[in-house]
Structure formats: C-alpha cells, structure tokens
N, C-alpha and C positions, 0 to 999 in steps of 0.2 A: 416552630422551627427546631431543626437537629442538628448538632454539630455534628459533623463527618469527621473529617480527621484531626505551633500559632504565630503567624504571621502577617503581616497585609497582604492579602490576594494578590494584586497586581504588581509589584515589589515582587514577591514568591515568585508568579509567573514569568517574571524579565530573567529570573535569576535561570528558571529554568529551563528558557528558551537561549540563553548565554551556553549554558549548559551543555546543550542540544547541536550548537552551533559546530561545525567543523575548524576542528584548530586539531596540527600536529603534536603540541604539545600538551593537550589534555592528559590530566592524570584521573584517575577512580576518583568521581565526584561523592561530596559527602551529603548525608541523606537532610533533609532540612524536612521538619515536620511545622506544617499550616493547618490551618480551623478554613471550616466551609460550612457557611450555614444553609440550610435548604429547609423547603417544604417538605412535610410527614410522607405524602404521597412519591413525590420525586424522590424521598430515600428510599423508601419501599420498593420502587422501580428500578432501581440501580441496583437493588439488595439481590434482586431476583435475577438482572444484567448480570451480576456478579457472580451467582450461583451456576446459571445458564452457560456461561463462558466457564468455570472451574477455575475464578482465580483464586488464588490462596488466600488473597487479603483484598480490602479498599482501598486499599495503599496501590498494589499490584494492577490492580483494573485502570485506576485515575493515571499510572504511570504512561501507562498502555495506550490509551486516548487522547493525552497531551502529547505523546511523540507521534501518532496518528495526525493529529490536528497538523502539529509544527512541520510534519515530514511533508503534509501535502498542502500548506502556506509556502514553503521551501520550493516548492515545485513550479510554483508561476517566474522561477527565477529561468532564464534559458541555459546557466552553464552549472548548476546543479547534477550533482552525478545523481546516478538515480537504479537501482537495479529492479527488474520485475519479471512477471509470466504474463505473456498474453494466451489466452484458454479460448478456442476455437472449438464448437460444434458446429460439423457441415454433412452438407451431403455430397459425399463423391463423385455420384453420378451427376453432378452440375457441370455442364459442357464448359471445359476449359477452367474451371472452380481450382482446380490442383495445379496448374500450370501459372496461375495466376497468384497465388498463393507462393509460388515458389520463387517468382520472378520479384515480387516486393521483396521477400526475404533475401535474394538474392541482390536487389538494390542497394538493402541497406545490411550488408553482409557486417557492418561498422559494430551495428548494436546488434544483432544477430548473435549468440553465445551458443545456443542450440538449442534442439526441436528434439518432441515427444510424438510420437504417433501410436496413436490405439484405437482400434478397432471397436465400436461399441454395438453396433450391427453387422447385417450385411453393407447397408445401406449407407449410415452414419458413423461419421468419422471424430475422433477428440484427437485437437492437435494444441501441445505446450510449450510455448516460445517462451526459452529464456533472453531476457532485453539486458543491455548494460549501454548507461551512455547520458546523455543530459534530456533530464526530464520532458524536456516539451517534445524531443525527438520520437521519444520513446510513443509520446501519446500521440503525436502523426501519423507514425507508422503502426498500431494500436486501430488509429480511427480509420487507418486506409485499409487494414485486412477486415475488420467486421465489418466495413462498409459494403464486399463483395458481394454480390446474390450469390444466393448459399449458404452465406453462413445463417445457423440460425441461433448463434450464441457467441458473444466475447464479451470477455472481462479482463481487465488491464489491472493486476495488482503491481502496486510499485510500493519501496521501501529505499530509504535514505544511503548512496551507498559510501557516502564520506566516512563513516564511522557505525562501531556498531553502537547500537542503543538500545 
C-alpha cells in the first residue's frame, strides 16, 4: 500500500462535504491535508487518470472528484439549484423532430437559459441547451428531449449552482 496524500478519512470527508454545502456565509475554506492508503495498482491508475486529465497535482484531481461525487449526491435532492447543457445530435430531417424539440423547450421556457445550434452536416444537427433550475427538473426535461426519435445523442451535464466550487 501507498500513501496518497493526515487525518481520519471519514472525519475529513464530513468536513468536506460541510464545506461543499450551500451557506451564504461561506468564506475561502482553508486547505486540510489527509493520508489515503491504497493499492500499488490503483495508484498507478489514478497517476495515469491524473496525467490524462492534466491536473497539476493529486491534490487537484481528488478535489475534482469529491465535488463531482457530492454535486451529483446533491442532486437526488428536488429543490437543489443545479445549472447544465443538454448536448443534442439529431437528424433534422426527422418529420416534426424540430418542432418537437421546440415545443418542450418552449414548455419549460423556466429552465431554458439558451440554445446553440450547428450544423455538423447536411443532414445532422448539434443543439446545446443551456438549463438552470432544480435538479430533478433539469433531468425530466433532459430525459423528455433525448427520448424523441431522432435524436441519436444526449448528454445532460450538470454542475452545483448554489456556489462556486
């Protein structure tokens, strides 16, 4: 086993998920340094994780992936703000595909912030919806456009929109 990066794990983790939490009053948290023992191999895959992404440290990576985790734990909450892009690949020529498309966005005109449209063929279309609103919303309205025939790609990324982190 290798240490990573000294404190109790779980102790560490509360602190950082306190951390993480939405409060008006937050100031610049201060940095607390923890040990993590792992297997040879599993560091070696992180080391390469680490490389692969260009983070600057281990420190940087672990940051990244705890507020990943806690943002989308956060998310099963329903009144969670939440901002994201939904990433739509379609084909336009899908009868009524674009009117349909426009009519959900039009629905929830609430979380709707705006739209990207590009051209990637003649044929196929890239459309990037920016969301703002409480999480579960976002992912209804998410699941109702890629569910459409036509589309033949969506991805829903969401990020924490109570604070930055």
């Amino acid at each position: 086993m290798k240490s990573l990066i000294a404190a109790d794990v779980p102790s560490a983790a509360k602190r950082i998920a306190r951390r993480l939490a939405p409060s008006s009053s937050r100031k610049m948290s201060e940095i607390v340094r923890f040990s993590v023992s792992l297997e040879d191999d599993l560091l070696e895959q992180f080391d390469r994780y680490c490389q692969q992404q260009q983070f600057a440290t281990r420190s940087e990576a672990i940051r990244q992936l705890l507020r990943d985790k806690l943002t989308k734990e956060a998310w099963h909450g329903e009144s969670k703000d939440a901002a994201g892009t939904l990433t739509l690949v379609y084909d336009h020529h899908r009868p009524q595909l674009r009117d349909q498309l426009m009519h959900v966005q039009h629905d929830h005109h609430d979380l709707v912030v705006s739209t990207l449209h590009a051209h990637l063929t003649h044929d196929i279309c890239l459309e990037v919806i920016v969301l703002r609103g409480p999480s579960r919303r976002l992912q209804q309205v998410a699941a109702q456009l890629t569910g459409l025939k036509g589309i033949f790609k969506g991805e829903l990324v969401m990020a924490n929109a109570d604070s930055a982190h």
